[in-house]
C-alpha positions, 0 to 999 in steps of 0.5 A: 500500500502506498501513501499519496504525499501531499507536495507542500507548496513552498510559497505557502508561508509567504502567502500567509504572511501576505495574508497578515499584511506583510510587505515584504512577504508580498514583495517576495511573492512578486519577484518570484512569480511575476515572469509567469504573471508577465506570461499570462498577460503576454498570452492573453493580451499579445500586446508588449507595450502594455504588459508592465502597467497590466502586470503592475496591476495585477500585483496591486489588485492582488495585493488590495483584494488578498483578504478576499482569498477563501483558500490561501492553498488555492492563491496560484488559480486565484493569481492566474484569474486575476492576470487573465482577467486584467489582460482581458479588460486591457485588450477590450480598451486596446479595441475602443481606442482603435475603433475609436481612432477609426471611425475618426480616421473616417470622418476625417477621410469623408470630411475636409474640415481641418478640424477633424484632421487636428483631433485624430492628429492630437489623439495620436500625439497624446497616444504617443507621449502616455507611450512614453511617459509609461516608459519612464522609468518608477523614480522618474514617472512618479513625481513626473505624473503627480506635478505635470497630470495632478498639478502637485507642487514640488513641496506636496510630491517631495513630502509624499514620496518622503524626498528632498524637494531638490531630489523631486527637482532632479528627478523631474528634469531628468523625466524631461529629458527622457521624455524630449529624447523619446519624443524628439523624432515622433512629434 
């Protein structure tokens, strides 16, 4: 007669430690299993471009809901549902700004009105500075979008992120520059 042996999961006391609401323990879970998390997304989405900002969140659902989890055994399932999901929503809003982008395209095509040619063109500009401002790297995207999208001053970014107010200035020039060399041939 032989036993069945249950394989222990090891991630399972880090995922309890999750569940009690250590960062750390979740910051343990992200790097390890955040490639097959990318891999999920890459599978559903089949879009590059969009995979880090859908993975990011899934980890930050993940990390909001985790109390949700009936079972912590079956956190792997409930992770993939999550990806899944998420890369799914992502896709559909990939599908809008393209009908979207269409039916401009065609009015444009059907009408001479210049205004018409300026939408879908100032659609595709600001198509192409998010592009690139999602492509700035954390440190710099950060205090980029809290002073330049939430109009925070330097003071409220630098007491937020607990920096000096020189350390945000710094950081917001170089997110600039980044972003002037990233868009200097496209616009």
């Amino acid at each position: 007669m032989t036993l069945a042996v249950r394989e222990v999961d090891p991630d399972q006391p880090v995922v309890e430690a999750v569940l009690q609401g250590d960062r750390y323990a979740f910051g343990e879970l992200v790097s390890r299993h955040s490639d097959w998390v990318r891999a999920v997304v890459f599978g559903v989405l089949g879009d590059q471009d969009r995979i880090d900002d859908v993975v990011q969140q899934v980890w930050t659902t993940f990390w909001e809901q985790v109390a949700k989890l009936r079972d912590p055994t079956r956190w792997r399932p409930w992770l993939y549902r999550l990806a899944r999901n998420a890369a799914v929503d992502a896709g559909r809003e990939v599908t809008r700004d393209r009908k979207a982008a269409t039916v401009l395209r065609e009015r444009v095509a059907s009408s001479n009105n210049g205004q018409m040619a300026d939408a879908v063109d100032g659609l595709e500009r600001r198509r192409m500075v998010r592009r690139a401002i999602d492509a700035l790297p954390d440190i710099y995207r950060e205090p980029f979008v809290l002073r330049h999208v939430q109009d925070w001053s330097y003071r409220e970014i630098a007491d937020v992120m607990d920096l000096p107010v020189d350390t945000v200035e710094t950081r917001l020039v170089r997110a600039r520059r980044q972003l002037r060399e990233m868009l200097r041939d496209r616009i």
